[in-house]
C-alpha positions in Angstrom: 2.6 -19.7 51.1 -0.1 -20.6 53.9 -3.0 -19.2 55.6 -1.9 -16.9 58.3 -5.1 -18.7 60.8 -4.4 -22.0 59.6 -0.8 -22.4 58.6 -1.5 -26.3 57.8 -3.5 -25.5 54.6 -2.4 -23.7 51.4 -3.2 -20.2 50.6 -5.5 -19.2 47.8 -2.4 -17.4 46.2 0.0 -19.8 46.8 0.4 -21.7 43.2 1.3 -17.9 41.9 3.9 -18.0 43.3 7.7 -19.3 41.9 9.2 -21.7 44.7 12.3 -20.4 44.0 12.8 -16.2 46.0 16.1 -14.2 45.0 17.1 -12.6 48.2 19.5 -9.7 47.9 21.3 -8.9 51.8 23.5 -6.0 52.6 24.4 -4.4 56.0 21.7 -6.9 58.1 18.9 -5.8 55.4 17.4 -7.5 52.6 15.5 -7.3 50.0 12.9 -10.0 48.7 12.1 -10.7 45.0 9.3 -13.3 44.0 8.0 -14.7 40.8 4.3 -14.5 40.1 2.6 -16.6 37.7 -1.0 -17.2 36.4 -3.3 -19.6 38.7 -6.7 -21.9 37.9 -9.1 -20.9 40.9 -12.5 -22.3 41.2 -12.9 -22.4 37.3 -11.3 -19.2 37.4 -8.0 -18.5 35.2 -6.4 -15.5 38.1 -3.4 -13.7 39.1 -2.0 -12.6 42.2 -2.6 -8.6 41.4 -1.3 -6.9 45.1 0.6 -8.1 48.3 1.0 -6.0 51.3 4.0 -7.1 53.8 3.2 -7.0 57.4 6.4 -5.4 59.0 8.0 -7.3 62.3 7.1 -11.0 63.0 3.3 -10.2 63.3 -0.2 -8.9 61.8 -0.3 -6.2 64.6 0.5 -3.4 62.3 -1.3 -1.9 59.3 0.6 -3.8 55.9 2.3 -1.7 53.1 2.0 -2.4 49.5 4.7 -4.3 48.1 6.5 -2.9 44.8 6.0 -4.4 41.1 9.4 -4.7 40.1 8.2 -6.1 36.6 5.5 -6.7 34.5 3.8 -9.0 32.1 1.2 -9.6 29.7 -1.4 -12.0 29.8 -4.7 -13.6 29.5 -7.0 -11.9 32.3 -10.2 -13.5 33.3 -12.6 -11.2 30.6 -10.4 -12.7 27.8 -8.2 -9.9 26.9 -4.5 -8.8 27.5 -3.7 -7.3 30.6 -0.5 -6.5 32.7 0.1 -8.2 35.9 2.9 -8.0 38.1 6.0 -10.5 37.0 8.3 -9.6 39.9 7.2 -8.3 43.2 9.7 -6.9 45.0 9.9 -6.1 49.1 12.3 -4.6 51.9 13.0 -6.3 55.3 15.1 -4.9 58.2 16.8 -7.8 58.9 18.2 -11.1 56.8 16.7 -14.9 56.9 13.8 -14.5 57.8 11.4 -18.2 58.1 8.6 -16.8 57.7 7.0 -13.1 56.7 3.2 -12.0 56.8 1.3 -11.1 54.0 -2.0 -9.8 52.5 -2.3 -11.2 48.9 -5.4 -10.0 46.3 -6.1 -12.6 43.8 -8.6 -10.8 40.8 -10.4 -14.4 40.4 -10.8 -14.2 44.3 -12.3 -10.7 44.4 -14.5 -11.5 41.3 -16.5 -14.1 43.5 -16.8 -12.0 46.6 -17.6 -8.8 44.4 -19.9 -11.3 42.5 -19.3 -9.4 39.4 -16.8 -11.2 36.4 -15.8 -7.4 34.7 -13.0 -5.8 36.2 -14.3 -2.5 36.4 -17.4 -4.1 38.7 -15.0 -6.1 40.9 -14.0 -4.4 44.3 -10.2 -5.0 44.1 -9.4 -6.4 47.5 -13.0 -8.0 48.9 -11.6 -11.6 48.5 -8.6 -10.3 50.5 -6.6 -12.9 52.5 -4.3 -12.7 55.4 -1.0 -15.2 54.5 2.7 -15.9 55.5 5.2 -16.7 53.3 7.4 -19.9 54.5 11.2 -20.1 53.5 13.7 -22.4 53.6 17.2 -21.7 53.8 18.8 -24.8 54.2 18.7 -25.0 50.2 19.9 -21.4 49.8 22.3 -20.8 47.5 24.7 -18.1 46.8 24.5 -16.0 43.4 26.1 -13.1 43.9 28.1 -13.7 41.1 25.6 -13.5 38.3 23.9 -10.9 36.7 20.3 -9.7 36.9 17.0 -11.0 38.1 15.6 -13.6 35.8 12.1 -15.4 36.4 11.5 -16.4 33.3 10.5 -14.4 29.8 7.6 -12.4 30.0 5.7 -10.9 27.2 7.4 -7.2 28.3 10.4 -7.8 28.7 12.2 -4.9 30.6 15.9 -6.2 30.6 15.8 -6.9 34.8 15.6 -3.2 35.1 13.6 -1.7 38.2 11.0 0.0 36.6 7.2 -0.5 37.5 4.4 0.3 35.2 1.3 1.7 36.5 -1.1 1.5 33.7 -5.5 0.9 33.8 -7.9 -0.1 30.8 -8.3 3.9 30.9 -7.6 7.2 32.6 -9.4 6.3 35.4 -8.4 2.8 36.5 -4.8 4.3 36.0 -5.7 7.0 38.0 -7.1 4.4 40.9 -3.8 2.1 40.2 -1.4 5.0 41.2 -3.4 5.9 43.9 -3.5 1.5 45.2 0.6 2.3 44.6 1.0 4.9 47.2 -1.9 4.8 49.2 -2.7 2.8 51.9 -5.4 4.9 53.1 -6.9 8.4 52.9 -9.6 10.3 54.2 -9.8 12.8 51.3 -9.8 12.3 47.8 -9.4 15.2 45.1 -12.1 14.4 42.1 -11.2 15.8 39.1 -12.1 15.7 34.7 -10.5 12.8 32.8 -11.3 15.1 30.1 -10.9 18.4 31.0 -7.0 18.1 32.6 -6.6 22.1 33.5 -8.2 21.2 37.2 -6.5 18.1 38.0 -2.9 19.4 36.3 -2.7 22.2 38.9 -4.1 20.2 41.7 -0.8 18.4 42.9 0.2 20.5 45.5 -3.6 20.8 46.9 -3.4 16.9 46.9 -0.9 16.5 48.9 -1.4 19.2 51.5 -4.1 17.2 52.2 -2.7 14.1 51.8 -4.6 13.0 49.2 -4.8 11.0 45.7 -6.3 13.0 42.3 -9.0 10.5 41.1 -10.6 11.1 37.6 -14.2 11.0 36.7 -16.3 11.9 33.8 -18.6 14.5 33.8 -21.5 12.3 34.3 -20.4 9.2 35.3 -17.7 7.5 37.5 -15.7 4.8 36.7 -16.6 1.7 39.1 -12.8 1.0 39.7 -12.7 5.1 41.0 -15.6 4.0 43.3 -14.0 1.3 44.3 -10.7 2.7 45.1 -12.6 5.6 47.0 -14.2 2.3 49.0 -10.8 1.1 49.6 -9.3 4.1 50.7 -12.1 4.2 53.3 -12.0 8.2 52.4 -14.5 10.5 54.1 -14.1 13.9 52.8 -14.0 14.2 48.4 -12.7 17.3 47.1 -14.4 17.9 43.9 -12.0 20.3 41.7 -13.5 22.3 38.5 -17.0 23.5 37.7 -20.3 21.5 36.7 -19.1 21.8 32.9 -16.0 19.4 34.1 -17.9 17.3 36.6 -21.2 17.3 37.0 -23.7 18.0 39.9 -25.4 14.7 39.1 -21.7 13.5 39.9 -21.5 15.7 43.1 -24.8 14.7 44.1 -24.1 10.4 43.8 -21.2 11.2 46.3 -23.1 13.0 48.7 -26.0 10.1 48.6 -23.5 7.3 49.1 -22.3 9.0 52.8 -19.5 11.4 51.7 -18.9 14.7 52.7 -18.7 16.6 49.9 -17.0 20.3 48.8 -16.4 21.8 45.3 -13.5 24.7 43.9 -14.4 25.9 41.1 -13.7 29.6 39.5 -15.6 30.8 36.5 -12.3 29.4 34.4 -9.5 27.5 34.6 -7.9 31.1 35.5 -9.4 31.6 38.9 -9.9 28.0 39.6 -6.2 27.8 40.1 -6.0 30.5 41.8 -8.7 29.6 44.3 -6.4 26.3 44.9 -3.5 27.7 45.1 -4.5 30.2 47.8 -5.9 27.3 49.7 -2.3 25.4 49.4 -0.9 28.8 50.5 -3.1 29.1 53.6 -1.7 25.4 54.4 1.9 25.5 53.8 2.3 29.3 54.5 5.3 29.3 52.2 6.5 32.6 50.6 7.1 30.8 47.5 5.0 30.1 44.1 5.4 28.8 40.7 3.3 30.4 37.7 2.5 28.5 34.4 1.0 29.0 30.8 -2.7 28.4 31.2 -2.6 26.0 28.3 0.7 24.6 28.5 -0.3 21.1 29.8 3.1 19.8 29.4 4.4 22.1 32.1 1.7 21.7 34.3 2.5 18.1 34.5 6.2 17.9 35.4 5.9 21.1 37.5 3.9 19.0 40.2 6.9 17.5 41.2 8.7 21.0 42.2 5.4 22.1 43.9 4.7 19.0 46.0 8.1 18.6 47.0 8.4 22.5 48.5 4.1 22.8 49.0 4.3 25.5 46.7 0.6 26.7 44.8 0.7 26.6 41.1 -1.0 29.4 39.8 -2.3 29.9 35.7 -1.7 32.9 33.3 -1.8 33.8 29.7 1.5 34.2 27.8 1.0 37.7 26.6 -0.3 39.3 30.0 0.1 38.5 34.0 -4.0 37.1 34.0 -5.9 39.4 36.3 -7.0 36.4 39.1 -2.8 35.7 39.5 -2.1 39.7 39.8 -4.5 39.5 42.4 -2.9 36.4 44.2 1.0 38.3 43.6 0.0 41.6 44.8 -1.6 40.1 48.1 1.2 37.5 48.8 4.3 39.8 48.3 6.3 36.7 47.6 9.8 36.0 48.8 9.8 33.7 45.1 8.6 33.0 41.7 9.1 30.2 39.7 8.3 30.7 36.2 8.1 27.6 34.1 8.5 27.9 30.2 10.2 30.4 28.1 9.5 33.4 26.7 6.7 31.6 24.5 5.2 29.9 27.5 5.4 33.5 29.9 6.7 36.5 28.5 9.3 38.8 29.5 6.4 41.5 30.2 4.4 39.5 32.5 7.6 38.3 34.3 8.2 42.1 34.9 4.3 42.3 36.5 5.0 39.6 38.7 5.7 41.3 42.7 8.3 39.2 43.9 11.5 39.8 45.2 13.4 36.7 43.6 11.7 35.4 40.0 13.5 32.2 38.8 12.8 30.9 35.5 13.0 27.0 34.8 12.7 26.0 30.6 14.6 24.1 28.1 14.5 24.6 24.4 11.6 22.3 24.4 9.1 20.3 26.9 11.1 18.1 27.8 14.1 19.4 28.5 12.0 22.1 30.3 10.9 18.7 32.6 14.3 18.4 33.1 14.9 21.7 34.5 12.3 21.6 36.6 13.4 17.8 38.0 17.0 19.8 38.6 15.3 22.3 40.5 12.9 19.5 42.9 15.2 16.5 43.2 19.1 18.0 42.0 20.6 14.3 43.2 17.3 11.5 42.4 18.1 8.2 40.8 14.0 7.2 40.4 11.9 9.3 38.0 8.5 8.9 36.2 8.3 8.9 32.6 5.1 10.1 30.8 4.4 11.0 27.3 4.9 14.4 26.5 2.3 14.8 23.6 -0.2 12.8 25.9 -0.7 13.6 29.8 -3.8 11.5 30.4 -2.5 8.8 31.6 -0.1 11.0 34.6 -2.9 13.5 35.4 -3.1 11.4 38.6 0.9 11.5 39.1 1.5 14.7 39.9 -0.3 14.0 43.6 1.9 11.7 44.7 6.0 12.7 43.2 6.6 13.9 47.0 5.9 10.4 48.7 7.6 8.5 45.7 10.4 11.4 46.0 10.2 11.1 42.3 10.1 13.7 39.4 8.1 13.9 36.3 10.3 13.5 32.9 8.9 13.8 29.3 10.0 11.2 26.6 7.8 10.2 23.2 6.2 7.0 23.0 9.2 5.1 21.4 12.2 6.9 22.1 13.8 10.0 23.9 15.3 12.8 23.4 19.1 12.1 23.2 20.0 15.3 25.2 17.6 13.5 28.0 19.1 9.9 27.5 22.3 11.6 27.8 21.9 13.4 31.4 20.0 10.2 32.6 22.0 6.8 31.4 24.4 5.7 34.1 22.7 7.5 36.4 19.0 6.3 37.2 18.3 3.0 39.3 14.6 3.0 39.4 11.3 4.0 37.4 7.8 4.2 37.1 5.7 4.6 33.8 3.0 6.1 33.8 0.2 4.4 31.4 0.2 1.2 29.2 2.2 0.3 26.2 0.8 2.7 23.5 1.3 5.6 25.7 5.2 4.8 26.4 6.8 1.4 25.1 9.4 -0.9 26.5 11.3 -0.2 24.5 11.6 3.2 25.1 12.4 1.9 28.8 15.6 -0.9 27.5 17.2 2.3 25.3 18.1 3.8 28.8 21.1 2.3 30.9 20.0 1.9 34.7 22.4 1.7 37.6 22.4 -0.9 40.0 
């Protein structure tokens, strides 16, 4: 790998990478997988964290984010454990290519530009370099007969299946690492609680009517790697969802005083906030459609995003006993064509189905949360081989998720740290080529990942 402006010296990123690509080819197309390793820079112990692939032969177009395929453990430069990509995986249009343009991030790199040595100070991407990969095929060699993609053992070890793990120190650096995955650029940004997850749970749809990521913030403070992503994203418009009891004016105020334009939605509880959104995904999409959920079921919130983003439908809250007066409002004004109404008879009852004005009312629940997920991933994506795994008895980590399941055309499905469900292994093994998981090992385990049987 070589500077892109001065092709006769090495770039900063180069001795991260294996010298050795696996290049799979089918119908004129390929795909690119490269080895990434730990690098010394300037007294600096780094890794290659992000590359962006120019597409053609030339820097003339904007880059797009290449895939983790897998993941390792190791030493980062604050001294602890971190994961860092193992794998990074790319698409071309064509086969044999010499040489492909690139945009690498190295953290040691952006720790000396950022001058800061903490990762939640550094802006991700300021030491930024323009680069093209070099190959040579003469000493190609066809492997088509062996099995896998091996670079080497690293600490998690995810059997050569594609799965990517978006994970942060927190809630909010995972938030800002799924928004780097799918996000190039935006000019809004949804804020939301880290803590309090009604707001942000029935946000998804809102997000991506405006094309948008959901960043988390405290109430007080926000995380510098949200700050910097916001930087990144070179947004101008932030979204702030949820009252001053869920983020704070002193919050709202910062954002104003650092050049943003700034708007809040907030009800007087989690009961009209969601309607307030939903009214204002309604008056976007102009669908005749809606899904209503238990106010304080979080699990169905969650997985529901990916049915809502993928039809722009509003999510709207009630209680389980009786049709909550701010939806009755919203149902009785909208004379819907549809209702989706997620959970059983615990979750919504039979009476406040009967409230709801609709003329079709489809109900989507399992015996449990997760195979109510599954319902619910029948109902958005009937025929997907990707999904997203989160924990069902902790959201935190996938509060962020929900926002983007339309552009990753991907699902939300529940599984327990360590294992899942057999009924969900069953409908999934054979049948699944790609995943994402959503937070860091003590949320969902590799393991948990190896007991399911991906297709190639």
């Amino acid at each position: 790998m070589v500077q892109a402006y001065n092709q006769k010296e090495a770039s900063m990123g180069d001795k991260a990478i294996d010298r050795e690509a696996i290049v799979y080819t089918k119908d004129g197309k390929s795909t690119i997988y490269l080895g990434m390793k730990g690098i010394s820079l300037m007294n600096k112990y780094g890794h290659l964290t992000d590359m962006l692939i120019y597409p053609g032969s030339s820097m003339s177009s904007e880059p797009e984010m290449a895939r983790v395929y897998k993941t390792y453990i190791d030493r980062a430069m604050d001294g602890k454990d971190r994961y860092f990509p193992r794998i990074i995986a790319f698409n071309r249009p064509t086969t044999k290519e010499s040489k492909i343009y690139i945009k690498v991030y190295v953290d040691a790199m952006d720790s000396i530009q950022s001058n800061a040595s903490s990762y939640d100070k550094i802006v991700k991407g300021s030491g930024a370099q323009n680069a093209m990969l070099e190959f040579d095929w003469s000493n190609a060699k066809d492997i088509s007969d062996q099995d896998g993609i091996d670079f080497g053992a690293g600490n998690e070890d995810l059997d050569g299946k594609n799965t990517e793990r978006l994970a942060g120190s927190n809630r909010y650096e995972t938030s800002a690492k799924i928004s780097q995955k799918y996000f190039s650029s935006a000019d809004t940004v949804i804020l939301a609680s880290g803590k309090n997850n009604a707001d942000a749970l029935v946000s998804a749809s809102f997000a991506n009517a405006h094309k948008a990521p959901i960043l988390l913030t405290n109430k007080d403070t926000t995380d510098e790697s949200v700050l910097n992503e916001i930087s990144r994203l070179k947004a101008k418009n932030i979204i702030i969802v949820g009252g001053s009891s869920s983020v704070s004016y002193k919050v709202e105020g910062e954002m104003r005083k650092k050049g943003y334009s700034v708007r809040r939605l907030a009800g007087n509880n989690r009961y009209e906030t969601s309607a307030m959104i939903a009214q204002e995904v309604k008056d976007i999409t102009k669908v005749s459609k809606a899904i209503l959920i238990n106010g304080s079921k979080e699990a169905d919130a969650l997985t529901v995003s990916g049915l809502a983003t993928s039809q722009g439908l509003p999510v709207i809250m009630t209680r389980s006993g009786e049709l909550e007066g701010n939806a009755r409002a919203k149902f009785n004004a909208w004379n819907l064509d549809q209702v989706y109404l997620v959970g059983g008879t615990n979750s919504i009852s039979d009476s406040v189905v009967n409230q709801v004005r609709a003329k079709t009312k489809t109900r989507l629940s399992g015996q449990d949360r997760f195979k109510t997920a599954l319902a619910i991933a029948d109902e958005s994506y009937p025929s997907t081989k990707k999904v997203m795994f989160a924990n069902g008895y902790n959201s935190l980590d996938a509060l962020s998720a929900g926002a983007v399941t339309a552009r990753a055309k991907m699902p939300i499905l529940l599984v327990n740290r360590t294992s899942i469900p057999n009924s969900i292994k069953d409908r999934l093994n054979g049948k699944i080529s790609q995943s994402v998981i959503l937070g860091g090992e003590s949320t969902i385990s590799t393991s948990m990942i190896n007991s399911l049987s991906f297709v190639k």
